[in-house]
N, C-alpha and C positions, 0 to 999 in steps of 0.2 A: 648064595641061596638064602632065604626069605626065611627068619622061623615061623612057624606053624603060630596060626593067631593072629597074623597083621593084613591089614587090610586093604583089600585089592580092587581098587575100583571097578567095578561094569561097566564101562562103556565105550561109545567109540570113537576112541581116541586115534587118530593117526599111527602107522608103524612109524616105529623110530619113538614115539612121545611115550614114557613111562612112572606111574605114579603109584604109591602106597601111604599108607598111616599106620604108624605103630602103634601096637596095644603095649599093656604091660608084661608080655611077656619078652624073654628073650638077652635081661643084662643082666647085670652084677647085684644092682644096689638091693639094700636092705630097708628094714621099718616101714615105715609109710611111701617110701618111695620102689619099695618091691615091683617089677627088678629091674623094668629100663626106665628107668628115669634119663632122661634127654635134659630137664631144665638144671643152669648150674648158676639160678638163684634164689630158691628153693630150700635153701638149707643140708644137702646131699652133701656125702665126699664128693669132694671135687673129683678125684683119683677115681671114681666110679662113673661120674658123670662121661667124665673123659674114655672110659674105656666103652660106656655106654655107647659114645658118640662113633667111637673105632667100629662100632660093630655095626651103625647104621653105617655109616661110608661104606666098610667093607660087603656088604651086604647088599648095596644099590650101584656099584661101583660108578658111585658119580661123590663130586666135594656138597657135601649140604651147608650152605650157609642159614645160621643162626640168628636171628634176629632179637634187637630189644625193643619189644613190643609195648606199646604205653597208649593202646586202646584210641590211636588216631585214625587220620586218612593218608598219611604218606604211602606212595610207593617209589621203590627202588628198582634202581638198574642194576643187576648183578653182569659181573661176568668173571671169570678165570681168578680175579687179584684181589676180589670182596673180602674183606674179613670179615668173621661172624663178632655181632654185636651193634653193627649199623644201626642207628633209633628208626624205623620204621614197620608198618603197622599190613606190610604187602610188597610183593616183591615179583618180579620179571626177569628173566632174559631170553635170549636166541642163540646165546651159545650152548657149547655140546658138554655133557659130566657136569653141569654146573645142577647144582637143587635147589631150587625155589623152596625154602624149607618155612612151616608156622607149625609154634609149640602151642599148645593147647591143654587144659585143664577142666572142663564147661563149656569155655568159649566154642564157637561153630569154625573150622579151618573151610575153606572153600578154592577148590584147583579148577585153571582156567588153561584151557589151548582150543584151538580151531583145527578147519579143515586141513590147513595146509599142514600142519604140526614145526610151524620155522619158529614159533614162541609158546611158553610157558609164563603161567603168571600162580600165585597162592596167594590168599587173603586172609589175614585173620580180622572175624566178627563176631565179639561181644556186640552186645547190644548198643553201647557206645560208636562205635564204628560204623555200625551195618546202621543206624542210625544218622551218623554225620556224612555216610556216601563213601565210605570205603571201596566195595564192592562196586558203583560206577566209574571210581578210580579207575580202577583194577581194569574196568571192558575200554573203558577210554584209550589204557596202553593200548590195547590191539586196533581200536580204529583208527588211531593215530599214525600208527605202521600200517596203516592200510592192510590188516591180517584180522580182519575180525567176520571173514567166510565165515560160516558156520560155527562159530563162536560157541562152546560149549562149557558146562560149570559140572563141577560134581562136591556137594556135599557130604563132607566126614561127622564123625560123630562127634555131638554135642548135649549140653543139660537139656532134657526132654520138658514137654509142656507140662506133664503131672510133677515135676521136680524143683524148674524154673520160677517160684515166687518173688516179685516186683511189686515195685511202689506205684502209686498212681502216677509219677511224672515221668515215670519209663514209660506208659502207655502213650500219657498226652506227650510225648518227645516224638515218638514214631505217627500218632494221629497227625501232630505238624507237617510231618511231611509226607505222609502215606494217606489218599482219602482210604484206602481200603484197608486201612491198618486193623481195624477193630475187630473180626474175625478171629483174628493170633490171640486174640485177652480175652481171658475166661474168669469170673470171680473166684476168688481165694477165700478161706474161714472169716479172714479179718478182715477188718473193715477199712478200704483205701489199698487193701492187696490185691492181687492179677496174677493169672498166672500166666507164662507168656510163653508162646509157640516160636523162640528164635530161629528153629530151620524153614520155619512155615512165612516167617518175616523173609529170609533172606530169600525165599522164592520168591517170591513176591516182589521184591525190591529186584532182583535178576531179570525178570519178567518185565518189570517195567523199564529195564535198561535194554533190551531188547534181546535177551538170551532166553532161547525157548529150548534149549538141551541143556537140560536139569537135569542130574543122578544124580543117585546114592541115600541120602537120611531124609527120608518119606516123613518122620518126626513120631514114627514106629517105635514102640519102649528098644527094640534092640538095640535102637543108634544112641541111647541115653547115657551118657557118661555116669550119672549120680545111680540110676538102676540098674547097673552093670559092675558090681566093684573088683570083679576078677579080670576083669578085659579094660577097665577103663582106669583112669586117673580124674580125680572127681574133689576141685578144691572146698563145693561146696559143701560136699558131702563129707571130708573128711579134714577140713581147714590146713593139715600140711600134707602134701601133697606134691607125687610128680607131675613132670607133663610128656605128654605124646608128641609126635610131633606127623603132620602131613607134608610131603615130601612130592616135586614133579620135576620131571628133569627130561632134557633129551640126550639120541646116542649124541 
């Protein structure tokens, strides 16, 4: 059983295919990392992290593999013998109990399966990432497996457009390769600031990969991680800080 608080995708996903994201509710830990903190490099007891983790496993009853995330475009093949800590930035498989797991803090998680529901993929997109093609990685696994029928994405929650302030070479990063990037940037107080619609990018960028089953963070203040500090983890907003983590797995 799911504690009250974590979040349950809308959509439609195949039977059999099963997804959520934790908020902060529902572990041990204390201080700023209050109370599930998932990330165990962060500064947390370890000893909390870890029990943290027991109660996601227990709770989705599938193995969540953990990622060391370092804002690229790798994706991984999990299955059964993965250990958590792999360097990569996205993650897949087609076995059964296995979790596609991305921790998150700001950053945007994004969960990937199709019609048939025989694969699973999660992505994590900071702006770095979802900038250098992360996320067309991630659709490439499935048409490569000839599995990308109706290929569907649902986004979790991330730093919102009123929260998310950038530098100008974040904008022209995404103008390079997005013509239609410039909508997502909104001017800032300062001068050479933006402020940037990262769920509003990653649609965008889905869209031109050719995924048209979007859910979940509309880029609505609910989905905000930095405007939400009871439900969310929020590095920007609170510089130490836990993380979430979005989670997809099949039976």
């Amino acid at each position: 059983m799911t504690p009250a608080g974590w979040l349950r995708p809308d959509w439609p996903a195949p039977p059999g295919v099963h997804a959520l994201c934790t908020t902060r509710q529902g572990g041990v830990s204390g201080g700023p990392y209050e109370s599930l903190n998932l990330g165990d490099h962060v500064g947390d007891v370890p000893a909390d992290v870890a029990a943290n983790r027991a109660r996601l496993r227990e709770a989705i009853g599938a193995q969540p593999v953990f990622l060391e995330q370092v804002h690229g475009t790798q994706v991984l093949v999990l299955d059964a013998a993965t250990p958590s800590g792999s360097r990569a930035d996205a993650c897949t498989t087609a076995e059964g109990r296995v979790a596609c797991t991305i921790m998150v803090a700001d950053c945007l998680p994004v969960l990937f399966t199709d019609a048939s529901g025989r694969r699973v993929a999660a992505a994590h997109a900071g702006w770095r990432g979802l900038a250098a093609g992360v996320l067309e990685r991630s659709v490439d696994v499935f048409r490569s497996a000839g599995e990308a029928q109706g290929l569907m994405a649902w986004l979790g929650p991330c730093i919102g457009p009123d929260a998310f302030e950038v530098g100008a070479e974040v904008k022209a990063a995404f103008e390079a390769v997005m013509p239609d990037a410039a909508p997502c940037f909104a001017p800032a107080g300062a001068t050479g600031k933006w402020m940037a619609d990262l769920a509003g990018l990653a649609r965008r960028r889905l869209r031109h990969a050719g995924v048209m089953q979007i859910h979940g963070n509309d880029s609505s203040e609910a989905w905000c991680t930095s405007h939400n500090p009871l439900l969310f983890f929020s590095h920007r907003r609170d510089r130490v800080s836990g993380r979430l983590a979005a989670c997809i797995w099949r039976d």
